[in-house]
C-alpha positions in Angstrom: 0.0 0.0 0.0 2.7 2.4 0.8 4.7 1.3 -2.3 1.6 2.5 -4.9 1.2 5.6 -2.3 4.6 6.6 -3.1 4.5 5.4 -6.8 0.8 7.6 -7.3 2.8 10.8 -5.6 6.2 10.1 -7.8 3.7 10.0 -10.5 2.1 13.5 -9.6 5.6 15.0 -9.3 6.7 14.3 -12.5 3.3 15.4 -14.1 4.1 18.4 -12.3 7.1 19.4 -13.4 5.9 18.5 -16.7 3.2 20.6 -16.6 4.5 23.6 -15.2 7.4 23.3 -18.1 5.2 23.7 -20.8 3.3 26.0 -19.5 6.2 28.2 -18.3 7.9 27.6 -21.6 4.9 29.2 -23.5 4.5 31.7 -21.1 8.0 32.9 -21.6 7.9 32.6 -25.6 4.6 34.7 -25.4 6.5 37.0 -23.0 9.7 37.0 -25.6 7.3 37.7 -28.4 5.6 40.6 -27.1 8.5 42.3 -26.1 9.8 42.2 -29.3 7.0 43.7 -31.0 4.9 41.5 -32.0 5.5 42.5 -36.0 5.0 45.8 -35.1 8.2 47.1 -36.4 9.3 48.3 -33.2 10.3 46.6 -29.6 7.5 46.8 -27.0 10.1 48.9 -24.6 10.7 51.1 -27.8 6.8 51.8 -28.6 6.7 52.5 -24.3 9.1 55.2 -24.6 6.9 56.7 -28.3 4.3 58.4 -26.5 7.3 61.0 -25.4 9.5 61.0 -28.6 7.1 60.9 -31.0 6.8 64.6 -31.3 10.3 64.4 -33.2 9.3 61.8 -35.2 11.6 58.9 -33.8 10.6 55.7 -33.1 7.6 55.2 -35.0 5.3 52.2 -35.8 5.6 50.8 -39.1 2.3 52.1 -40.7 0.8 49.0 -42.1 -2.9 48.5 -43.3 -4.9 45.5 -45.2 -5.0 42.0 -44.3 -1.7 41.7 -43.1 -2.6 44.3 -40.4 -5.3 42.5 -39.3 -3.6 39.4 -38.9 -0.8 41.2 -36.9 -3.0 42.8 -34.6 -5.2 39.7 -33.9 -1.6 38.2 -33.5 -0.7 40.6 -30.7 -3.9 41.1 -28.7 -3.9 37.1 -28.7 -0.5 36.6 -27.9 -0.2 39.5 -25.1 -3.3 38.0 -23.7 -1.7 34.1 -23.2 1.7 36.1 -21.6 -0.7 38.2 -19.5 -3.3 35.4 -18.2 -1.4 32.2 -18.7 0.3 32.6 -15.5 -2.7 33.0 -13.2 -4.5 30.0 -14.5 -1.3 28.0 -13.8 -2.5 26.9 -10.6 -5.7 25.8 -12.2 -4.2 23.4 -15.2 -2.0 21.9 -12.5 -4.8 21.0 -10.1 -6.6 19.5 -13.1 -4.1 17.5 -14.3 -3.7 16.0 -10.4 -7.0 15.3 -10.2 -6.8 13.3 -13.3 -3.5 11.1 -12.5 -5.5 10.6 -9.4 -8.9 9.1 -11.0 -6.6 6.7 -13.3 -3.2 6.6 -12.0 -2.5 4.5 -15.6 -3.1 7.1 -17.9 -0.7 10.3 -18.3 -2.5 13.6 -17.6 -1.0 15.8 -20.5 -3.3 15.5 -23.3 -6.3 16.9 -21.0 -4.1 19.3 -19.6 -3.3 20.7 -23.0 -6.6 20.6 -23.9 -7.7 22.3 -20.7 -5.3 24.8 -21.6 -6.5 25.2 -25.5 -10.1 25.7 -24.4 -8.7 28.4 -22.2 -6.9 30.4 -24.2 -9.7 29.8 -26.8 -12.1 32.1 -24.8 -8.9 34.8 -24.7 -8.8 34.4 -28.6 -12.2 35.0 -28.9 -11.7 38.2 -26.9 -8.6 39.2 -28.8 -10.8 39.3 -32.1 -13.2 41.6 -30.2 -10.3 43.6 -28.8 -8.8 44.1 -32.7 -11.9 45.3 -34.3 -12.3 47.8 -31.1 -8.7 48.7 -32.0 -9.8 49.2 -35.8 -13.1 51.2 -34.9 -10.9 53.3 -32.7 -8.3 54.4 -35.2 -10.7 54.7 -38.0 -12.1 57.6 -35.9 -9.1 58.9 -34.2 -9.0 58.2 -30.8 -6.1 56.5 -31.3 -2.3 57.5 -31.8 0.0 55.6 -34.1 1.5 54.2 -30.7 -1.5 52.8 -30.2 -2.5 54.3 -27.2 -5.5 57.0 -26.4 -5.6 60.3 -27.8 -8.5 61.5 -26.1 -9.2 62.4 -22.6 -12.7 61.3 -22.5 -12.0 57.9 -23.6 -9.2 57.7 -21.2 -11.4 58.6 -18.7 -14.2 56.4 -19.9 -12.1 53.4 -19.5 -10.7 53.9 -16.1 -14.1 54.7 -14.6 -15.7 51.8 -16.3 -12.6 49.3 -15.0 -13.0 51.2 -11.8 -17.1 50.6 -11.4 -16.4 46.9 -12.7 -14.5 46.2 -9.6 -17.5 46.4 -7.5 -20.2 44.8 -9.7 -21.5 41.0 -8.4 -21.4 39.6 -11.7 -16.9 40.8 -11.8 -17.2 39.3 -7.7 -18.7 36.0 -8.6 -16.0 35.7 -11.4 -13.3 36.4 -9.1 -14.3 34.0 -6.6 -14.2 31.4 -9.4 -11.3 32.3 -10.4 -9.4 32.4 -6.6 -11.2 29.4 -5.9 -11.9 26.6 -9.0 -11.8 23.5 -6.8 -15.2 22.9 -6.3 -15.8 24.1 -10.1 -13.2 21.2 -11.1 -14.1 18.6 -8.6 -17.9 18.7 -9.0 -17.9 19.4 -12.7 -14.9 17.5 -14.0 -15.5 16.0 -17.3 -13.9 12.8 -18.4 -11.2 13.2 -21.7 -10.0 15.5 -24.1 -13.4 16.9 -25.1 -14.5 17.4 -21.3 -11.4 19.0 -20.8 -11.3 21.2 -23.0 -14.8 22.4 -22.4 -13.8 22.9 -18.5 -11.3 24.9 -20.2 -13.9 27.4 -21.9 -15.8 27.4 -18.8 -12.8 28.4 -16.7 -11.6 30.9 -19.6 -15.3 32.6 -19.5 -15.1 33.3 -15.5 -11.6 34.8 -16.2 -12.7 36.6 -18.9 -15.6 38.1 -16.6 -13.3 39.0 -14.0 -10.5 40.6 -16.2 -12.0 42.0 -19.6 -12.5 46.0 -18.4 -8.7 45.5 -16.8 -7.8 44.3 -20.4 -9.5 47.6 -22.3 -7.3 49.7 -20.2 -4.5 49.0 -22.6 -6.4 51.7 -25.3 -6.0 54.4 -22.3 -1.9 53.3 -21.0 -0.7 52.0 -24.8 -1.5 48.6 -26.6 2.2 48.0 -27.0 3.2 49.8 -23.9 5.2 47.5 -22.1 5.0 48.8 -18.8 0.6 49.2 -18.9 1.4 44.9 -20.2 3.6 44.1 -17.3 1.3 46.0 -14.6 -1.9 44.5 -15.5 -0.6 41.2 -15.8 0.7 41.9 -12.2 -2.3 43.2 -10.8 -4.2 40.1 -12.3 -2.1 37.8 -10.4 -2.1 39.7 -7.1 -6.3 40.3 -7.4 -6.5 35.6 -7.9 -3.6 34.6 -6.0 -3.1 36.7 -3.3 -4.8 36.4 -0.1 -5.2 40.6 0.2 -6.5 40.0 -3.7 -9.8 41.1 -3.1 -9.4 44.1 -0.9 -6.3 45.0 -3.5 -9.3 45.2 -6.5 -11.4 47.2 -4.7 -8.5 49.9 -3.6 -7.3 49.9 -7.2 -10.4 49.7 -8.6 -12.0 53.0 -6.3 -8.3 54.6 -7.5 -9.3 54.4 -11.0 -12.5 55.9 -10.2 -10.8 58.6 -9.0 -8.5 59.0 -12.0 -11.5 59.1 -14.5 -13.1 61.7 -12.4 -10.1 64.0 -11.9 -9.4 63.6 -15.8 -13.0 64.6 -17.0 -12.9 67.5 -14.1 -9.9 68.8 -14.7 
């Protein structure tokens, strides 16, 4: 008995490591590949520094149009998105992927891992489609600058109070609890293969999606590309699921956007 109790928790070891390899590894390659630009002609760090050198004319995007800049942008929203959520649902896959080397111990748990994963990062695609044609609708009507980031002050505004007023809404609190808390979600409603996988992997992505999407529309006000807006959403995201202080941290952020939006339309 204590030879398969030690063989089962060897077993969920090496799952784990394997796990959190892959997923770190396309974390860090979604990471690598926003920093550099995404296509974009420019670094991420470079287009964080245009909004100040752009009055001399350095440092500019390359002005594309057509197809090929829709492709790029859907490219970039999608990809910033995996380097930005990715790591918060971490914790999630692996506790899937446990649970299913527990239920049968003969059968390894990374294809409905992956697929947990895919279905995930599918709801985060879908949103990144959304995202581009807001982007498009944007530009077309000059809110925003070739940076990529707002050019007006009501729309900045706009943004931060709406991310602000999200914070407190039950339907962004429900998500959140989800999202801090998805063992009962995976215990009770765990679906057997690939296919239930990856549909516990849409439903996961959908309460995330809840929970983050206003966060997410901030990059329009900070900068698209701006690598700094990337890296401090994606660090408030993990402190707001992981954290223990993550719920009291939303709220205090969230009332301090409130208070940016207001000062910007008053002032």
């Amino acid at each position: 008995m204590a030879d398969n109790l030690s063989s089962v928790e060897r077993l969920l070891r090496r799952d784990h490591q394997i796990v959190m390899g892959a997923l770190v590894l396309v974390a860090v390659l979604a990471w690598v590949y926003t920093m550099s630009g995404v296509g974009m002609g420019s670094s991420a760090l470079d287009m964080s520094r245009m909004p100040w050198t752009a009055v001399s004319g350095h440092n500019m995007v390359m002005p594309m149009s057509g197809v090929s800049y829709i492709f790029v942008l859907l490219a970039m929203w999608w990809v910033m998105m995996i380097a930005m959520m990715l790591p918060s649902a971490a914790p999630t896959i692996l506790l899937t992927a446990a649970l299913n080397r527990r239920s049968t111990t003969d059968r390894p748990p990374y294809g409905t891992a992956a697929f947990f994963t895919f279905g995930y990062l599918l709801v985060w695609f879908l949103f990144s489609l959304v995202a581009m044609v807001g982007q498009l609708v944007l530009e077309s009507n000059g809110l925003l600058s070739t940076m990529m980031h707002s050019k007006s002050a009501y729309l900045t505004a706009g943004l931060l109070l709406a991310a602000g007023v999200w914070q407190f809404f039950p339907i962004k609190q429900a998500c959140l609890r989800h999202c801090r808390s998805p063992v009962e979600f995976i215990t009770r409603h765990r679906r057997p293969g690939n296919r239930g996988a990856l549909v516990m992997g849409l439903h996961h992505g959908t309460y995330c999606l809840g929970c983050c999407w206003f966060l997410m529309a901030l990059l329009f006000a900070g900068g698209v590309m701006n690598l700094y807006w990337i890296a401090g959403l994606a660090l408030f995201v993990l402190i707001e699921k992981l954290f223990s202080s993550g719920v009291l941290f939303g709220r205090v952020t969230g009332a301090g956007f409130i208070i940016a939006g207001t000062a910007l339309l008053v002032l």
